[in-house]
N, C-alpha and C positions, 0 to 999 in steps of 0.2 A: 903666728896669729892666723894665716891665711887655712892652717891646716885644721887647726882648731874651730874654726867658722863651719868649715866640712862635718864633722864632728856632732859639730852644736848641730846644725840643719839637721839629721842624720837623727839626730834623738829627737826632735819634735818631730820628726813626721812620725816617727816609733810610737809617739803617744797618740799622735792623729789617726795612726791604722789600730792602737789598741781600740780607740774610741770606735772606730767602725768595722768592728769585729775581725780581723785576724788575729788569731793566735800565733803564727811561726816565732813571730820577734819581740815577743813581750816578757824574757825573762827576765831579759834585767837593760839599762840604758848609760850609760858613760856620764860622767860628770867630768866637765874640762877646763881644764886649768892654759892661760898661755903663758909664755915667756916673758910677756912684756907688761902683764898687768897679773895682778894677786885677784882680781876682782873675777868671779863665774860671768858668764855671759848669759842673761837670760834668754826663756826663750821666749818667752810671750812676746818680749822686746826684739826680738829677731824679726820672729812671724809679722807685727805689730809694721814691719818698717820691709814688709815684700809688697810689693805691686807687680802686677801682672809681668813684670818683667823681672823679676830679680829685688835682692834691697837697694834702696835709694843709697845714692852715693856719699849722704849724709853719715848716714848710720855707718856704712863700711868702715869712712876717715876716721868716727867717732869709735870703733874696734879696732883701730889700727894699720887698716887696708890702704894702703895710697896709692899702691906704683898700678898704673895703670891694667898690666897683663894680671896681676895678681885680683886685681878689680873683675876682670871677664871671668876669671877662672869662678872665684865665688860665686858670680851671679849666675853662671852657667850651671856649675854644679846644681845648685838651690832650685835654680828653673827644673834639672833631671830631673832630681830627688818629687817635688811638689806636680811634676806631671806624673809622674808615673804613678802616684797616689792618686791622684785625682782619678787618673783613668779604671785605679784600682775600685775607688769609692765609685763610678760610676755604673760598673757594674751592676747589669740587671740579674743574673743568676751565681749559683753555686760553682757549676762550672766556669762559667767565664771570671768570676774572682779568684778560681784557682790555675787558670791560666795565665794571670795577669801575675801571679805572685810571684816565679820567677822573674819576671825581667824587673820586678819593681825592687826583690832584694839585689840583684844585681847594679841597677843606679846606686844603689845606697851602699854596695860596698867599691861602687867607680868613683864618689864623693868621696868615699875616709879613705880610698889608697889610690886614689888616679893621681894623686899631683907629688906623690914622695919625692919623685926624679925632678919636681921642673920648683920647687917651692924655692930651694938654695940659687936655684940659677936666674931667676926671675931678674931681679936686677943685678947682677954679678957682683952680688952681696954677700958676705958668711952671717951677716945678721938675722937673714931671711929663718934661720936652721928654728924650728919648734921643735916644743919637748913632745912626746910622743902621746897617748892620753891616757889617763891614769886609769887604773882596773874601773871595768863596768860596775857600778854600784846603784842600788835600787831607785827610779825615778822619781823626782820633787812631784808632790802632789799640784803643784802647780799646773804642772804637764796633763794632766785629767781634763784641764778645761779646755785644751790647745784648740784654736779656733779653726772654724773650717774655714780652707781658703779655697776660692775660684780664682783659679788661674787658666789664659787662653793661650797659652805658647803649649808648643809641642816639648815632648819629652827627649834629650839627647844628650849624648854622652859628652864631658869637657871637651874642647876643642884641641888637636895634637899641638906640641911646639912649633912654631913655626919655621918652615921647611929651605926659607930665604937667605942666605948668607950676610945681607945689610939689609936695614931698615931702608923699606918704598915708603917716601914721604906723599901722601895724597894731596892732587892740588889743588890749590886753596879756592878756584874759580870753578864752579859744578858746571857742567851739562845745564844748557836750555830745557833742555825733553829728556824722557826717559824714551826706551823700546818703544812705545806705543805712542811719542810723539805729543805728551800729555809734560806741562811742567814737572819737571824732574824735583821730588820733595829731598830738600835736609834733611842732609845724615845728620840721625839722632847725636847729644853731645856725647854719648855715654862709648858710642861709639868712635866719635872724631877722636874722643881722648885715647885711642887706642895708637902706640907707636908705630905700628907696624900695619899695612893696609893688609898682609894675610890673615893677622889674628881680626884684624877689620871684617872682611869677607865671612871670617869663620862663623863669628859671632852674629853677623845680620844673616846668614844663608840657613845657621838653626836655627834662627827667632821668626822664618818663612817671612824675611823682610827683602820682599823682593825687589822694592824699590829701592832698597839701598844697596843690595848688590848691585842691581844696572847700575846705580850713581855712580860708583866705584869701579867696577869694570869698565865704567867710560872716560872716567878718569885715567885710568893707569891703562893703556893701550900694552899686549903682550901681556896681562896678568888674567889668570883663570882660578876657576876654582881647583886645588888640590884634590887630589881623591880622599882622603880622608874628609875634607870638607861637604865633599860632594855625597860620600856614601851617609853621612850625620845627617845632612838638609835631605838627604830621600828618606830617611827612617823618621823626621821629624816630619816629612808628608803623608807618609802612613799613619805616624799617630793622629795627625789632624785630619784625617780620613775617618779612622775609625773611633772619634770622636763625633766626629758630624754624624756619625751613622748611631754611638749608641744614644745621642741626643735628638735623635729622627730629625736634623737640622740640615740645611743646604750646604754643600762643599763650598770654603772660601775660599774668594777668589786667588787669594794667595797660592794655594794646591797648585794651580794649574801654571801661575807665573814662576811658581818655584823649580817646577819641572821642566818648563823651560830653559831654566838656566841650568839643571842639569843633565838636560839632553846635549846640549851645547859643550859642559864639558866633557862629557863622557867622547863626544869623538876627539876632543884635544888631547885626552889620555889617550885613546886609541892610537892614534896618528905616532906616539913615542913609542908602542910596540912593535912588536918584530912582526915584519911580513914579509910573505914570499908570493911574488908576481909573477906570471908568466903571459906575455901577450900571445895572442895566437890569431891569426886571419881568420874575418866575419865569413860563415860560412850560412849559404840557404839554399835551398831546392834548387833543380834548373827550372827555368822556367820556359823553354821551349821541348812541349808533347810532355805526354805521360807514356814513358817508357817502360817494359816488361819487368825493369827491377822497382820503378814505381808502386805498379800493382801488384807484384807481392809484398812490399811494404806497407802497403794499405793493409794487408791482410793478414798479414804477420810480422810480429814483433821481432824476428829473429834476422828477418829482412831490412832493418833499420841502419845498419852501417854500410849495405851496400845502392842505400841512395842515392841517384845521382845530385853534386851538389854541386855550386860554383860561388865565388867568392861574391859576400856582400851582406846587408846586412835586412832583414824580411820587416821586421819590426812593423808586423799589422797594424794601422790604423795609430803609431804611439809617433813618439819625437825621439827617438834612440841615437846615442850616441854612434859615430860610424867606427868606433875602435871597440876592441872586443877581449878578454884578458880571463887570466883565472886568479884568484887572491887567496891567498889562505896563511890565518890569521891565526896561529899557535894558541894565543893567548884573548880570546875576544871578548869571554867574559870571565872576570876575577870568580876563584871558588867559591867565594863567601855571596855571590849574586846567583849562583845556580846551585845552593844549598836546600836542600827537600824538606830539613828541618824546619830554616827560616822559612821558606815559600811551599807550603805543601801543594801539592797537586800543578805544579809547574812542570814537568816529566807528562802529564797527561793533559793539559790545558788545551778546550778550544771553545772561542769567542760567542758558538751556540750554549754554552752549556757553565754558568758563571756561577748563576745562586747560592750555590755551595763553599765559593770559591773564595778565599779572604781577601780583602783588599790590596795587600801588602802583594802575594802571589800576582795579582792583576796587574796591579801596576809594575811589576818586577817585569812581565812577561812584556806589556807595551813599551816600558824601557829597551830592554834588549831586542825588541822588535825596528825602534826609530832608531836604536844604535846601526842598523842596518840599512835602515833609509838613508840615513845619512851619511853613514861611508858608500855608498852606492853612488851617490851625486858626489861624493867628493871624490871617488875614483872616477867617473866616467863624464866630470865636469856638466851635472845635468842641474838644472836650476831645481831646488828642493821641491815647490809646489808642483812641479811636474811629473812626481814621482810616489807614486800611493801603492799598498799592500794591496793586492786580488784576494791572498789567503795567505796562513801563517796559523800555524796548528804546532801543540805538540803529539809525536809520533813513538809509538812504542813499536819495535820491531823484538819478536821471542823466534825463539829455535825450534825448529819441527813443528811452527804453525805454517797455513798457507793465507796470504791475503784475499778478504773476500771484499769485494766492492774497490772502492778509491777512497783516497783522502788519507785519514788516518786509522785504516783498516790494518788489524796488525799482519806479521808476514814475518818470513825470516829473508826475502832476499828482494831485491825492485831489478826487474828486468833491464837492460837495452833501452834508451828511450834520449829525447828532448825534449826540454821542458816546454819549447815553442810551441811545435807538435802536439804537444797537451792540450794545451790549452794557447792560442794564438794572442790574448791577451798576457802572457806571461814572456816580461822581457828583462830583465835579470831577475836570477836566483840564489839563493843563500839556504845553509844547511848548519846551525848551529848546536854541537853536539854536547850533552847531557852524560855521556859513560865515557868510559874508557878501554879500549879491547886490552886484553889480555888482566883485565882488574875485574870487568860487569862480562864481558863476551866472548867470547872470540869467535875469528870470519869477522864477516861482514863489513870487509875496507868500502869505502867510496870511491869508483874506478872511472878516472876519464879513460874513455875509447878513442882512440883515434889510428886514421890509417899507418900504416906504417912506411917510413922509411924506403924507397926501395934500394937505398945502395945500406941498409942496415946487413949486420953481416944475420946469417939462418937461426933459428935458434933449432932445439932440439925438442918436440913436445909427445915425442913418441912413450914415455912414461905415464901420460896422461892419459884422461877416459878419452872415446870418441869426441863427445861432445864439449869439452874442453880445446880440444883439439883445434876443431870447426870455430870456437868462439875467439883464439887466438889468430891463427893463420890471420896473416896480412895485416895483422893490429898492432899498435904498440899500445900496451895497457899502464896506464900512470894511476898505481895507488895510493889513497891516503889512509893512515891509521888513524883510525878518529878519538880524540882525546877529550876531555872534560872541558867546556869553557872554549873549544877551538872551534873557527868557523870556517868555511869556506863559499866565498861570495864569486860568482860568476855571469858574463850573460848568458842569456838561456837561447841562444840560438843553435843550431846543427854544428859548430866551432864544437861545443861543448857534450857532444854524446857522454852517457854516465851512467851509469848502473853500482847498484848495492850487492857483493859479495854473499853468499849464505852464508849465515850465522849458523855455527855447528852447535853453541853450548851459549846458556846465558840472556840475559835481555838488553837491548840495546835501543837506547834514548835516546831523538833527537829533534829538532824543531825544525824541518821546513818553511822556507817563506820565497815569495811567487809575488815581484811588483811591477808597476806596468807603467808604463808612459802616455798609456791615451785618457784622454781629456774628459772628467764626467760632465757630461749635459748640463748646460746651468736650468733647466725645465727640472733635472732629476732632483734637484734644492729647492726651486721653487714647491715641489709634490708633497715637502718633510712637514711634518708639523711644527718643528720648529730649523728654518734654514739654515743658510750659513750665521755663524755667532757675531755682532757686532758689537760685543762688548767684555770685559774681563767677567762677567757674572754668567755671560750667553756659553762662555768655553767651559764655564766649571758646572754649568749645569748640564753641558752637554757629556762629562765626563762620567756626572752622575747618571746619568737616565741611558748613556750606552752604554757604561760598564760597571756601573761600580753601584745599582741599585738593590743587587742581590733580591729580586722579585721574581716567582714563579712567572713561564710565558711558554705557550705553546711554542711548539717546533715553526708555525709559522710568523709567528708572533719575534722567536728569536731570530731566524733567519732576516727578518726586513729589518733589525735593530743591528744584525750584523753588517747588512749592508749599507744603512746609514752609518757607520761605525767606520768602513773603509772609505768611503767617499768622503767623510769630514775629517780624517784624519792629521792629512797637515792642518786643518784649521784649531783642531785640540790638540795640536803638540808646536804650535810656533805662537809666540805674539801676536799681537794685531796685526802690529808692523810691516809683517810678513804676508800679511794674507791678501 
């Protein structure tokens, strides 16, 4: 029965997209039979009994649906299928319905075969088994008049099995307050009827029902969202992005609560990953005289490792932690999040330059941006609002070019340097890489420098050019091979000297980010036209108007939206709660 509902949904939206003009899937539509009843399922009757969330629980019992997981699955299903049409019908041009048309066949064949493996198991039933559905046979002209439906949930794929070994019973006494310290609303029934508070989770995190996630997460202390759960509610935030936008409509506030909760889990995934730490002593300048190796280190870059320096930690004008480490995180962000196909122009992304940019990419890139803020304070135990992006660009590095200017000027190799020294606002650093050498490049490791050992035994560098030679002597050089999705987070003091290898062959991707600890002026929020946010509508419109309004703006025009943009950053990516 459960499979057959899939089925039946599947052909009415078939006649819904013949009625507004696609042609790919109107040759022919299925006519379905179940197991348990001789009787067809109409569709009008179907359509007739969806509300904004799925069909009423009425109509399911009355098709046979009862057990609760098999309840979410349909309504989940129905909600894909009927978003991704809707977004298709929304569609102001040619091309943009022809963009839209894969992912919308795709929902439509995630409904008639996502659930083959979990329909028998559902209740550890053999009853559960349907018959498969009979050859596709020409459409009931019934299906011509299929109504149109306006539906406001996001488009997402069924929810995975759930990942939990025993049923988490939720308990039966809610939360006073949610996040924001605002009476915490009832969980809907549709969802208390759910066994299991993961398939709970799942179900309210793709409906962008953020208030029922906190409910639940505050109920069950030690439960998070899943990554499959998590990567579903950010693709359902995109859709409800690029919803607002083809309806030239304000961002709901939901966007901005949802992303909350999944910035939250994204470091509790993280935290399960493999990492490799190395602490190392806070090192900075001497500070008594500028001495002869000083001044040619002012003056030249090749003069930089022989600094004088002494332990501790410089931290211009910030609140810096006084321990100092190097982290490097194999796996920091999954392939399928730094995919070029899904996120176009993420490999080249920077915060001046968006208009162009699709939403999905934008918010992809400030995701893995605050996945960084946040293991940054969870490494170096720094209180989150103290801690904000200076800059964070993506960087293309090619072979046998030479970098002209700064920033993300392309180049095949980055000299000698600290990121302190750079820029004195700049107190940890992160490098999250986009290729993979010996697959996109090869050269170009990322190399801590540091002095060497002197009870090291000699090495031999006589092989080498001169100036290889010169760059070795007295160093011990620690390479990374930089891999797709791997990071490496550090502080950015003189501990940490570093340079980029020449890349001999190939191009090599990667995203630099540069955060800081000192405190922006509260006079620099008062200056905004619109300050800090004090409400859930003040953070989703500030999402909208610094990032995500795709509007031409001069160079200077962008530049003061970027730097409103870093300055209110924890305020658009944490709760109220938080601020």
């Amino acid at each position: 029965m459960v499979k057959s509902l899939y089925y039946t949904a599947i052909s009415a939206s078939l006649a819904l997209l013949s009625s507004s003009g696609c042609q790919a899937f109107t040759a022919s539509r299925p006519v379905i039979k179940t197991t348990s009843s001789s009787r067809h399922i109409n569709h009008h009757q179907l359509y007739n009994n969806i509300g904004s969330k799925g069909p009423s629980l009425e109509f399911l019992e009355k098709m046979g649906v009862k057990e609760p997981n098999d309840v979410a699955r349909v309504r989940l299903s129905i909600i894909s299928v009927e978003e991704a049409l809707q977004m298709y019908k929304d569609a102001k041009t040619a091309e943009e319905r022809e963009r839209l048309l894969g992912p919308l066949r795709e929902k439509m064949m995630e409904a008639a075969m996502g659930t083959d493996s979990n329909n028998g198991a559902s209740n550890g039933s053999s009853s559960a088994v349907v018959t498969p559905p009979v050859a596709a046979a020409a459409a009931p002209s019934v299906l011509a008049d299929a109504p149109n439906i306006e539906v406001e949930e996001v488009a997402v794929p069924p929810p995975p099995p759930p990942t939990v070994s025993a049923p988490i019973v939720v308990q039966k006494e809610e939360p006073k307050t949610d996040n924001n310290n605002n009476p915490a609303a009832p969980i809907p029934d549709d969802i208390a009827s759910l066994d299991d508070v993961t398939l709970q989770l799942s179900t309210a995190a793709m409906r962008l029902d953020a208030q029922t996630v906190s409910t639940l997460l505050q109920s069950n202390p030690g439960i998070h969202l899943d990554e499959d759960t998590t990567n579903a509610a950010f693709r359902a935030v995109v859709n409800a992005v690029d919803r607002a936008e083809a309806r030239d409509q304000p961002i709901p506030p939901t966007v901005p609560q949802m992303l909350h909760h999944i910035f939250d889990a994204d470091l509790q995934h993280l935290l399960t990953r493999e990492k490799i730490t190395k602490n190392v002593t806070c090192m900075m300048p001497q500070t008594e005289g500028l001495t002869t190796h000083g001044l040619n280190y002012v003056f030249d870059d090749g003069e930089h490792k022989n600094l004088p320096l002494e332990e501790g930690r410089k931290c211009e004008d910030g609140n810096c932690c006084d321990k100092c480490s190097r982290n490097i995180f194999p796996t920091f962000a999954q392939e399928d999040e730094i995919n070029f196909d899904t996120y176009p122009g993420l490999n080249t992304l920077t915060f001046n330059e968006l208009e162009k940019v699709s939403a999905a990419t934008i918010i992809q890139f400030m995701r893995l941006i605050e996945r960084v803020r946040r293991t940054m304070a969870h490494e170096y135990g720094l209180d989150l609002k103290t801690l904000l992006p200076l800059q964070a660009y993506s960087r293309k590095y090619v072979a046998g070019t030479t970098q002209k200017g700064g920033g993300g000027g392309e180049g095949d190799f980055v000299t000698l340097h600290t990121d302190e020294a750079t820029h004195g606002g700049y107190h940890y650093s992160c490098v999250i890489y986009l290729s993979t050498q010996g697959e996109d490049f090869q050269g170009g490791d990322f190399v801590f420098n540091d002095p060497k050992d002197p009870d090291a035994p000699a090495e031999d560098f006589r092989h080498m050019s001169l100036e290889e030679q010169l760059r070795r002597t007295g160093r011990k050089l620690t390479p990374f091979h930089p891999t797709r999705g791997a990071a490496v987070i550090f502080s950015s003091g003189w501990e940490n000297m570093h340079e980029v290898e020449k890349i001999t062959h190939g191009i090599r991707y990667a995203v630099p980010a540069f955060f800081t600890t000192c405190p922006v002026p509260e006079a620099a929020y008062d200056q905004m036209v619109a300050g800090k946010p004090k409400t859930d509508e003040d953070i989703a419109d500030d999402w909208l108007h610094l990032l995500l309004a795709h509007r031409p703006e001069s160079p200077m025009e962008g530049a003061g939206r970027v730097r409103e943009l870093l300055m209110k950053w924890h305020y658009m990516c944490t709760p109220l709660s938080m601020h």
